[in-house]
Biopython code that builds the backbone (N, CA, C, O; Angstrom):
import numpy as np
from Bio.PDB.StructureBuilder import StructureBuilder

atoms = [
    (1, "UNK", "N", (94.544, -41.185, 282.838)),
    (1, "UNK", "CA", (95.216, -40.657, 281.687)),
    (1, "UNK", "C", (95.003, -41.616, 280.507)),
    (1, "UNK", "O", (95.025, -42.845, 280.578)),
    (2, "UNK", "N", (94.855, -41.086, 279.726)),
    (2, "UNK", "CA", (94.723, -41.481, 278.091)),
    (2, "UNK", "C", (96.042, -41.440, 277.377)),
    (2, "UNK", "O", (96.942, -40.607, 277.482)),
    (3, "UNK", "N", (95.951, -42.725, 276.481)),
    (3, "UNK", "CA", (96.970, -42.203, 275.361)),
    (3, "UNK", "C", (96.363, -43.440, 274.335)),
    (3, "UNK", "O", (95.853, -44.515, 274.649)),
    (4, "UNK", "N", (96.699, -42.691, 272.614)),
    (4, "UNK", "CA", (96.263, -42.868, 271.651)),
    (4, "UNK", "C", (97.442, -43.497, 271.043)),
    (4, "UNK", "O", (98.317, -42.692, 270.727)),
    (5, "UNK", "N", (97.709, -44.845, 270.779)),
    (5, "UNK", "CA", (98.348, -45.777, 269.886)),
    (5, "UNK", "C", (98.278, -46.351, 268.704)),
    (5, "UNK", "O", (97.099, -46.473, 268.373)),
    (6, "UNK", "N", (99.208, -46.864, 267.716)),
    (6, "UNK", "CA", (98.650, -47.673, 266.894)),
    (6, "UNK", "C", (98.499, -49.410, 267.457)),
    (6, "UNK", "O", (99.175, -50.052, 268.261)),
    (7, "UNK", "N", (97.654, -49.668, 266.871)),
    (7, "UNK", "CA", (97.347, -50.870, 267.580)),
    (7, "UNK", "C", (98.308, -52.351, 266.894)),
    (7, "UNK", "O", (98.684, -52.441, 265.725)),
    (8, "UNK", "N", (98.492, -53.179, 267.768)),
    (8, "UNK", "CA", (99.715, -54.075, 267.456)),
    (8, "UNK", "C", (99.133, -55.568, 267.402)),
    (8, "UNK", "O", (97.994, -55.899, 267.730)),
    (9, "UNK", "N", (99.819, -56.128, 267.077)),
    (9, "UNK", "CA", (99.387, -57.790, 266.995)),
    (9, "UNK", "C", (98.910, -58.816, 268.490)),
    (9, "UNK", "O", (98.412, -59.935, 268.621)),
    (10, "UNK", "N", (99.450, -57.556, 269.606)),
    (10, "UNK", "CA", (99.282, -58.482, 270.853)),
    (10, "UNK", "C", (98.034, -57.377, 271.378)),
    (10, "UNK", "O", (97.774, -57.288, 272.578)),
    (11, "UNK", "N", (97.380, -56.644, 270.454)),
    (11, "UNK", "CA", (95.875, -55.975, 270.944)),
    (11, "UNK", "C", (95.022, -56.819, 270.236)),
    (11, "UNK", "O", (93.846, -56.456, 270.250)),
    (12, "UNK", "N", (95.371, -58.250, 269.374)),
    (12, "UNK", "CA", (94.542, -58.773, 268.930)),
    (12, "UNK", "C", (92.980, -59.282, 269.377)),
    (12, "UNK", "O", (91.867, -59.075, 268.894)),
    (13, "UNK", "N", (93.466, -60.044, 270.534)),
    (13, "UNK", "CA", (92.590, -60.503, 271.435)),
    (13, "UNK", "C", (91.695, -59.321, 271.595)),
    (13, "UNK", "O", (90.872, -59.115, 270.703)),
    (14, "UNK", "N", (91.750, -58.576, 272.547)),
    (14, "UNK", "CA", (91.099, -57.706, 273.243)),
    (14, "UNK", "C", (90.341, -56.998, 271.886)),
    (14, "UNK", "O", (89.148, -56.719, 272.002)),
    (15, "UNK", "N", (90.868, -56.779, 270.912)),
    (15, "UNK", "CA", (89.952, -56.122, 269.675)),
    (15, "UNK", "C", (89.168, -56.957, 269.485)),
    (15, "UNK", "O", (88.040, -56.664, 269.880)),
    (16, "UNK", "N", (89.321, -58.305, 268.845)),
    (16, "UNK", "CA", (88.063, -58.971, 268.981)),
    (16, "UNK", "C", (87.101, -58.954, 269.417)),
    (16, "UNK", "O", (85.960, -58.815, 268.978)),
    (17, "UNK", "N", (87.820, -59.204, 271.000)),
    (17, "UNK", "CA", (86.732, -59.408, 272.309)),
    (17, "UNK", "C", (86.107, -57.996, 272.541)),
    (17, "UNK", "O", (85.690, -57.797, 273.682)),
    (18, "UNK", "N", (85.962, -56.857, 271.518)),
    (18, "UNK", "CA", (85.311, -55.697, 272.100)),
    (18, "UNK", "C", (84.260, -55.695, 270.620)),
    (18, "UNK", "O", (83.090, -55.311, 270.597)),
    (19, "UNK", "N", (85.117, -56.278, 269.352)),
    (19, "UNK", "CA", (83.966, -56.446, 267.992)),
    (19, "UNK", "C", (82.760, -57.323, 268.216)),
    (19, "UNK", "O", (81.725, -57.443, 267.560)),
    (20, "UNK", "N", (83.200, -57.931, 269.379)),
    (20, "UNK", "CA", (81.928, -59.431, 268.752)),
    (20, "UNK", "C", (81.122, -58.776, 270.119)),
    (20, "UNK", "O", (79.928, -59.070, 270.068)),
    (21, "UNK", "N", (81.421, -58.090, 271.139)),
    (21, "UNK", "CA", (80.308, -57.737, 272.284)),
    (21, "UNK", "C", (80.018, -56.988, 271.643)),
    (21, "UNK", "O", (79.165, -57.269, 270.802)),
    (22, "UNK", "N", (80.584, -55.597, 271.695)),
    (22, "UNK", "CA", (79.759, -54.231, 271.037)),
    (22, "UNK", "C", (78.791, -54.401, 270.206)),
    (22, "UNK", "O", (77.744, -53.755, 270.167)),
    (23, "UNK", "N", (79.221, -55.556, 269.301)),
    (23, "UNK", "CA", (78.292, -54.900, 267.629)),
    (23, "UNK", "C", (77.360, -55.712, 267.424)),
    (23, "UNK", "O", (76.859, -55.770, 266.301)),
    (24, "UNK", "N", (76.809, -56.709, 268.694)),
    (24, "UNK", "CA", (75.638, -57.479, 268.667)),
    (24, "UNK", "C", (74.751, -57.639, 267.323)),
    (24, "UNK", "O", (74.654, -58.491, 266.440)),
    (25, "UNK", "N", (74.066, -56.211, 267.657)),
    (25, "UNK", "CA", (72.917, -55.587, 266.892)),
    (25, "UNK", "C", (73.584, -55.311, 265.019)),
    (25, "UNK", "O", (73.006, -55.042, 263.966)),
    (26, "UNK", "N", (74.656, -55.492, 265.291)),
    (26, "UNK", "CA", (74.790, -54.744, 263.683)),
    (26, "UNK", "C", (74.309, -55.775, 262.624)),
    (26, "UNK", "O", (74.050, -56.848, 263.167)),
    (27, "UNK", "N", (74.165, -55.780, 261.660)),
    (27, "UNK", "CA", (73.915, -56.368, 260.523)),
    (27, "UNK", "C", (74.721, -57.050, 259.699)),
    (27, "UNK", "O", (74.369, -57.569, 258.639)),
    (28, "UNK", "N", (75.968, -57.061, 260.239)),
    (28, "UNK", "CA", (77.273, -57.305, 259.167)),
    (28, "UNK", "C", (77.160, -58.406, 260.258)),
    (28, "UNK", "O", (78.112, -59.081, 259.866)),
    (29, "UNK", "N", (76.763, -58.983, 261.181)),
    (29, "UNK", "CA", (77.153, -59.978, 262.187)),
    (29, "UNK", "C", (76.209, -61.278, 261.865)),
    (29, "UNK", "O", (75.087, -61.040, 261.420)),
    (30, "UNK", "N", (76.497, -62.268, 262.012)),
    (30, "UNK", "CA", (75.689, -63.739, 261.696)),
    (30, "UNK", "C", (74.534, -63.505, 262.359)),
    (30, "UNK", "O", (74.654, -62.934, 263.444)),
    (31, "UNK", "N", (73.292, -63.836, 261.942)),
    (31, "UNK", "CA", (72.162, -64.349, 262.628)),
    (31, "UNK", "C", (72.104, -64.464, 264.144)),
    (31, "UNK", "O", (72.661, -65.324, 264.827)),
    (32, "UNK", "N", (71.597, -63.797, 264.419)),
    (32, "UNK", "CA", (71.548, -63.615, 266.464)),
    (32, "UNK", "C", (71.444, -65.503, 266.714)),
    (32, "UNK", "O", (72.221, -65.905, 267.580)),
    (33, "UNK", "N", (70.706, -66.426, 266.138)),
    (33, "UNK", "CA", (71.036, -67.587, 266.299)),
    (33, "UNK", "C", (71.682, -68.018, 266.305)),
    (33, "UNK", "O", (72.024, -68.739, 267.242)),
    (34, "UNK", "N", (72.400, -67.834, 265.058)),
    (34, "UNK", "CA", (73.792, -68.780, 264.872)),
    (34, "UNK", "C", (75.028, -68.520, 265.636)),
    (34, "UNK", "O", (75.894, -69.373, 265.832)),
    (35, "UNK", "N", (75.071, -67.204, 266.091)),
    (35, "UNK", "CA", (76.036, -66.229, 266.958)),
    (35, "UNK", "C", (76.031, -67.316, 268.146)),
    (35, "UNK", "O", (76.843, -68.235, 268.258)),
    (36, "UNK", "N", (74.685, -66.961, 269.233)),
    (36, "UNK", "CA", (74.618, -67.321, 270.445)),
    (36, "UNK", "C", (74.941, -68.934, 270.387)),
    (36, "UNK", "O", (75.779, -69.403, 271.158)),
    (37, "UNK", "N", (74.276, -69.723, 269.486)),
    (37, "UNK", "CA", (74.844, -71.536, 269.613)),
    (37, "UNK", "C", (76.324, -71.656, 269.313)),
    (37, "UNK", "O", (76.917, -72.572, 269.884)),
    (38, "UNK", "N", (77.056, -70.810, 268.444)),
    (38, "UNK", "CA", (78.572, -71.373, 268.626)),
    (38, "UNK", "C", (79.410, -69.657, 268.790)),
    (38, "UNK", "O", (79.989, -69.033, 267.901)),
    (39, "UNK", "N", (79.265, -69.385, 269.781)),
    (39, "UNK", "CA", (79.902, -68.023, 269.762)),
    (39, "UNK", "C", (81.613, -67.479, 269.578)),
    (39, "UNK", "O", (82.084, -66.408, 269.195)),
    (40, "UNK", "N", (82.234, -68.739, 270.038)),
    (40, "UNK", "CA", (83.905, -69.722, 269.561)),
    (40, "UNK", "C", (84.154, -69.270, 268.325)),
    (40, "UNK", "O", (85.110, -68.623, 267.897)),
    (41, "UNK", "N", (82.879, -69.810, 267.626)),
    (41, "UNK", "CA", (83.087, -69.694, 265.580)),
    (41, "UNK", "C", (83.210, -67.919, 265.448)),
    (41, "UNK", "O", (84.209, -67.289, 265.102)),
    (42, "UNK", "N", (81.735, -67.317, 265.878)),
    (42, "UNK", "CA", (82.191, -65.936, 265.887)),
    (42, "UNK", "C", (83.355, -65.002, 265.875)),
    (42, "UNK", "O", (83.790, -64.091, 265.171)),
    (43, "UNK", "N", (83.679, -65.671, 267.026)),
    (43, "UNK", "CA", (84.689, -65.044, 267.954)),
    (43, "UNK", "C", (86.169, -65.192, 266.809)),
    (43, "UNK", "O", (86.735, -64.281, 266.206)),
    (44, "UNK", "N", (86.385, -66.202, 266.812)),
    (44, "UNK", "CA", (87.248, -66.954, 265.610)),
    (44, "UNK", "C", (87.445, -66.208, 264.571)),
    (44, "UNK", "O", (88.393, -65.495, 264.242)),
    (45, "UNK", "N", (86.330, -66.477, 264.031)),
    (45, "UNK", "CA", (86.077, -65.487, 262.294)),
    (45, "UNK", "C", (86.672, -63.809, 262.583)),
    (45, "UNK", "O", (87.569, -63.322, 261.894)),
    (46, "UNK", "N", (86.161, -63.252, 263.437)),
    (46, "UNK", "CA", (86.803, -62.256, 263.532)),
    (46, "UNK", "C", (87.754, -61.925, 263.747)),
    (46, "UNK", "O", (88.001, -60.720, 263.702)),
    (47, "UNK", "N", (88.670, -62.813, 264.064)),
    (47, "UNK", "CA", (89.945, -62.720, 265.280)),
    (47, "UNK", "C", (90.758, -62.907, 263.880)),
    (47, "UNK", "O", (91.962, -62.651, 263.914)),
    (48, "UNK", "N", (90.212, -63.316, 262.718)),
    (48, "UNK", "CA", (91.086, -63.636, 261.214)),
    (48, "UNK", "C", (90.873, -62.713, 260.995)),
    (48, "UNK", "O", (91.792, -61.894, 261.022)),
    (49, "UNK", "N", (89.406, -62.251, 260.614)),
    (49, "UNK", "CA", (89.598, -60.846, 260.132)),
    (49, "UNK", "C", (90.128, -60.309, 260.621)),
    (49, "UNK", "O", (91.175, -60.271, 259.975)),
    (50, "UNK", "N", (90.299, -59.415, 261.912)),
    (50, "UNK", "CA", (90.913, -58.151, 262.212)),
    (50, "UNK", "C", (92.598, -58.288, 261.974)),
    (50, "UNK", "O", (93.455, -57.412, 261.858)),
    (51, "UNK", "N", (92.685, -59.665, 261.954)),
    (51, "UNK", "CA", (94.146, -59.914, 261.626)),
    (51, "UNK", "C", (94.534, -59.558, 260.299)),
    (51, "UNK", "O", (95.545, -58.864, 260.202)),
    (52, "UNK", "N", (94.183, -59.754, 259.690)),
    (52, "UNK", "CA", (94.349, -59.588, 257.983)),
    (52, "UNK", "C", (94.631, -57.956, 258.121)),
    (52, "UNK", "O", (95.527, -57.454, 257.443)),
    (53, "UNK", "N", (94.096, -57.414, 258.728)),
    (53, "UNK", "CA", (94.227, -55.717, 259.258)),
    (53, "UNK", "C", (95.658, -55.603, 258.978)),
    (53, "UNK", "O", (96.243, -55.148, 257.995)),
    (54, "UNK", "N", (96.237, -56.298, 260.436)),
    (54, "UNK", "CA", (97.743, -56.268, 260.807)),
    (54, "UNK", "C", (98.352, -56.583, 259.436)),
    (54, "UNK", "O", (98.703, -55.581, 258.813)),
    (55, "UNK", "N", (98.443, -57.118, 259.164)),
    (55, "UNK", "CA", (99.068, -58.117, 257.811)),
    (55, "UNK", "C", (99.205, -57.178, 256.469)),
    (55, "UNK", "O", (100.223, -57.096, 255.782)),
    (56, "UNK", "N", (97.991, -56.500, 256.245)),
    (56, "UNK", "CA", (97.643, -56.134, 255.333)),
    (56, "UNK", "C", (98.697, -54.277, 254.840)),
    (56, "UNK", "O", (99.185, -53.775, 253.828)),
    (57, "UNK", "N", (98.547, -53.930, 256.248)),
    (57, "UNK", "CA", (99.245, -52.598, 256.530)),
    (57, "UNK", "C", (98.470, -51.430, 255.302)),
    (57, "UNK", "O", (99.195, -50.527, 254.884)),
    (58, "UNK", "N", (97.638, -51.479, 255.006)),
    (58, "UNK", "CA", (96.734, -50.368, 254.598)),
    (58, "UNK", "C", (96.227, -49.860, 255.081)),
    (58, "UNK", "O", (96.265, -48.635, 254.965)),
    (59, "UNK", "N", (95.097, -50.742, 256.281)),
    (59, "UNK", "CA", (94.265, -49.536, 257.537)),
    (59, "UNK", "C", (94.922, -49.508, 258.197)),
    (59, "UNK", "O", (95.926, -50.216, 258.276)),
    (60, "UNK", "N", (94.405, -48.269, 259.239)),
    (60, "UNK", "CA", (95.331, -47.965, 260.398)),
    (60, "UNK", "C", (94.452, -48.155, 261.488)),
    (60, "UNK", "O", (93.303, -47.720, 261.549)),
    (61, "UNK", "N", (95.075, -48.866, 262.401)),
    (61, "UNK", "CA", (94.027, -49.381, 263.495)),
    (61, "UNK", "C", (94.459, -48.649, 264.651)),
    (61, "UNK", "O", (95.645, -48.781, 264.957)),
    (62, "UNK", "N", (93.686, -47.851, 265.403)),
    (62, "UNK", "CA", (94.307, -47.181, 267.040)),
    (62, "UNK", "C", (93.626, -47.808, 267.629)),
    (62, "UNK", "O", (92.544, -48.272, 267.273)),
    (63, "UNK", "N", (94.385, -47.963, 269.047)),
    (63, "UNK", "CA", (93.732, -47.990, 270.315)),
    (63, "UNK", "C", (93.921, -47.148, 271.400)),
    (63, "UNK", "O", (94.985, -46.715, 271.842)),
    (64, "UNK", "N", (92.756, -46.950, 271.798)),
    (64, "UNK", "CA", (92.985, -45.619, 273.365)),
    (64, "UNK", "C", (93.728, -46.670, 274.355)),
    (64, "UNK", "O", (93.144, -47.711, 274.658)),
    (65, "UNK", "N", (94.924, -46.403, 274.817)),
    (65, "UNK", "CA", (94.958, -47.180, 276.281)),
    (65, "UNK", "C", (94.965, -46.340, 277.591)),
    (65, "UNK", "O", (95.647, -45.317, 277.658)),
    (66, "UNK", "N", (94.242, -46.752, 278.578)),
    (66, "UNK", "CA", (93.633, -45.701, 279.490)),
    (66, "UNK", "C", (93.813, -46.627, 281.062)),
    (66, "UNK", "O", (93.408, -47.688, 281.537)),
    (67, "UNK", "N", (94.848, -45.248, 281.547)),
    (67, "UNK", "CA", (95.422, -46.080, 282.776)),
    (67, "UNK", "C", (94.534, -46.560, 283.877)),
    (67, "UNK", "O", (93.433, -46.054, 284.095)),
    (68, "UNK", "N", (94.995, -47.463, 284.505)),
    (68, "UNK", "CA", (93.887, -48.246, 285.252)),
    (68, "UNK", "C", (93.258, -47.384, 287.187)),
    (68, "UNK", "O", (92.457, -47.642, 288.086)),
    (69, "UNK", "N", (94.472, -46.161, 286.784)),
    (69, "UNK", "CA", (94.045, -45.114, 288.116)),
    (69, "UNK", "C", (93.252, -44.300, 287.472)),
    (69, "UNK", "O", (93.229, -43.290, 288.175)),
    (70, "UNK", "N", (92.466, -44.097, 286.393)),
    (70, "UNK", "CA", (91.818, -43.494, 285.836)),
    (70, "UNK", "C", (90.376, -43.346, 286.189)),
    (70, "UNK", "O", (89.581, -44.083, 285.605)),
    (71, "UNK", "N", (89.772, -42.176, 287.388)),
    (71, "UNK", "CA", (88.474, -42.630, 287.664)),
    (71, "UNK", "C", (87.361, -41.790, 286.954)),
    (71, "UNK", "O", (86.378, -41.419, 287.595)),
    (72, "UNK", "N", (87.572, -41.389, 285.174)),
    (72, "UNK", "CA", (86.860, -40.509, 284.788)),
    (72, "UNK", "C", (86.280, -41.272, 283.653)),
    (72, "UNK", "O", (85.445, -40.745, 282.918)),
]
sb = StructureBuilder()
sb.init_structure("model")
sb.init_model(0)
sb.init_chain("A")
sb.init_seg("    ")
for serial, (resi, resn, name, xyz) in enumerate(atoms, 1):
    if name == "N":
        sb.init_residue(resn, " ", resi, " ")
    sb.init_atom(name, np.array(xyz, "f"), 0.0, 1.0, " ", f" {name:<3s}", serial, name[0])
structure = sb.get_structure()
């Protein structure tokens, strides 16, 4: 089962940790070099940004949360 939330200050982590895997390839992301030698800094930088999100209360951020008996 699925359900559609707004996303909160303690989905911080896990948003991160799904921006900086997923979006490898994108263009808005540092130099595939500079990424892979300090990936901490990456990880970091974003973890401000998406925060400023929370803070900011203009965008609206969801998250699917999807129960863990879920085999679809």
């Amino acid at each position: 089962m699925m359900r559609l939330r707004l996303a909160m200050t303690r989905d911080l982590h896990h948003l991160t940790k799904i921006t900086t895997t997923s979006l490898i390839d994108d263009p808005t992301f540092q130099p595939t070099t500079k990424r892979k030698a300090y990936p901490e800094d990456s990880f970091f930088w974003w973890q401000l940004k998406l925060e400023r999100y929370f803070k900011d209360q203009k965008p609206t951020v969801l998250v699917i949360e999807i129960d863990g008996q879920d085999d679809s």
